[in-house]
N, C-alpha and C positions, 0 to 999 in steps of 0.2 A: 750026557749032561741032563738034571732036572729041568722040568719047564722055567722052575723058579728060577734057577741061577742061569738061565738063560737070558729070562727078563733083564734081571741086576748087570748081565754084563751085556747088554742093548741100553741099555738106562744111562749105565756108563760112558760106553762108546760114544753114544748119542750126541752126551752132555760134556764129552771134550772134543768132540768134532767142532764145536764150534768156536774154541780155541786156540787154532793150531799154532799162531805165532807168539803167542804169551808160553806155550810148551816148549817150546825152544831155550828159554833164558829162565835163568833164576833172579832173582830182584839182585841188582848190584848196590852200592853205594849211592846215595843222595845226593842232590844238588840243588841248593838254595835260591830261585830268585823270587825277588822281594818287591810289588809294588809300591813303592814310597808310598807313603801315608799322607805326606804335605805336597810332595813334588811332583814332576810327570815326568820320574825317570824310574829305569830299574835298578835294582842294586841286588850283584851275584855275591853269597854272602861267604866267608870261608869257612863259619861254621853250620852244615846242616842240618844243627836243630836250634839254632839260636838267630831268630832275626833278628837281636841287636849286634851281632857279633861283626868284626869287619870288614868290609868289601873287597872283594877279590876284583870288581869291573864294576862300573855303574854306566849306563848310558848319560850322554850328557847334554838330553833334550832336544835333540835331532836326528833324524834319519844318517847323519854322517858321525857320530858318532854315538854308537849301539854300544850295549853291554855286551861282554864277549863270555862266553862260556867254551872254553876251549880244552877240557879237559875230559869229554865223556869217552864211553867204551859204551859198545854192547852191553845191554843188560843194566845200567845204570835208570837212575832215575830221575826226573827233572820234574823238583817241584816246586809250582808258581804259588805265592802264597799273596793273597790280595787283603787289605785292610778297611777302614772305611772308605778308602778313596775310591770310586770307581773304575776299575781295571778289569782288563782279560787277555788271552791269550789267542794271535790270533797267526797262524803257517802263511807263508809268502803263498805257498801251494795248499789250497786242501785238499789234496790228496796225499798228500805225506803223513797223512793222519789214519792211526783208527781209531774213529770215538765210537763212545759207549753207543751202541745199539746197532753200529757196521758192522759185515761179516767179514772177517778176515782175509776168507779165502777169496775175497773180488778184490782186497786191497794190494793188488802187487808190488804196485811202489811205493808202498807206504815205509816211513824211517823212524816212525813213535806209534805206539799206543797208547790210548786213555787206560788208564787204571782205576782201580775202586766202583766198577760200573757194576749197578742192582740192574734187576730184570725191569724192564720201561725206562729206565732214568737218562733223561736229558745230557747229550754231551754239554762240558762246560767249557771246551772249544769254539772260539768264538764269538764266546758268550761275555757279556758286562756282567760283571759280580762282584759283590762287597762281601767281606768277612769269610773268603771262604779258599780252597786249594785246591788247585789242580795237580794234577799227577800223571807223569808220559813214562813208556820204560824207553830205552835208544835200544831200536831193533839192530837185530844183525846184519840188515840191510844200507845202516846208515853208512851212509862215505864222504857226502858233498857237504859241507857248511849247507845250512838251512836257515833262513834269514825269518824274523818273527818282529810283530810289532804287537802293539796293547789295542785291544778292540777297541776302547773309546776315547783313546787318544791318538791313533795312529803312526805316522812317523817320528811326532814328538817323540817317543818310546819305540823304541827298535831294540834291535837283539838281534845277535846271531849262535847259532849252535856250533859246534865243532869238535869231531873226535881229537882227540889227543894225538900229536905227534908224537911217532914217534922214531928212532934213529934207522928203522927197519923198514922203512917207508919210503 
């Protein structure tokens, strides 16, 4: 083997070692939730490119009743979409998380990763944001409902996650 093509496949290796669990899944299907724009609730929407489209779940302003997302699989993707209101997304656990700029391989128990992460870029886990999306994929590790509220409004806004049942279970 040349020195060169030595390098490029060092360069390579390198530069997906630091991805191992995003290597595992291909992006699946979308899932819509919607920080209301007037309200302090969520709304899981049934079409995933349309926030006016109809609610599949809405939280309804209390920690006792959360929006319910009960339909994901490995590989899927869950994304929070915030408008002027001030919202964020915030894991009952942070560790169930890998946000942009953690290493993978220290996250063992993690059951999401942040997606769309540039080199330096602030997770938006966590984080209070207007006008802007978050993006998780549902790792293969995911099995337990994962219970979520809105960073800046807290239990008013809750949420839970949920794989799909289903009849082989």
């Amino acid at each position: 083997m040349t020195r060169q093509l030595r390098i490029w496949v060092g360069i390579v290796l390198a530069s997906t070692a630091a991805m191992p669990v995003l290597a595992q899944l291909s992006l699946g299907p979308t899932h819509l939730i919607v920080g209301d724009p007037v309200d302090l609730i969520w709304r899981y929407k049934a079409d995933p490119n349309n926030e006016k489209s109809a609610d599949k779940s809405i939280s309804g302003g209390s920690a006792t009743t959360p929006v319910v997302i009960d339909d994901l699989k490995p590989g899927d993707v869950v994304r929070i979409t915030v408008g002027e209101l001030l919202h964020g997304f915030s894991p009952n656990k942070p560790d169930l998380v890998v946000r942009c700029g953690d290493d993978p391989n220290t996250m063992k128990g993690a059951v999401l990763q942040e997606l769309d992460c540039q080199p330096g870029q602030a997770s938006k886990v966590d984080i209070r944001f207007r006008n802007g999306t978050l993006r998780l994929q549902v790792l293969q590790t995911f099995r337990d409902p994962m219970d979520f509220l809105c960073t800046a409004h807290g239990d008013t806004m809750s949420g839970v996650l949920k794989l799909q049942s289903s009849p082989n279970r």
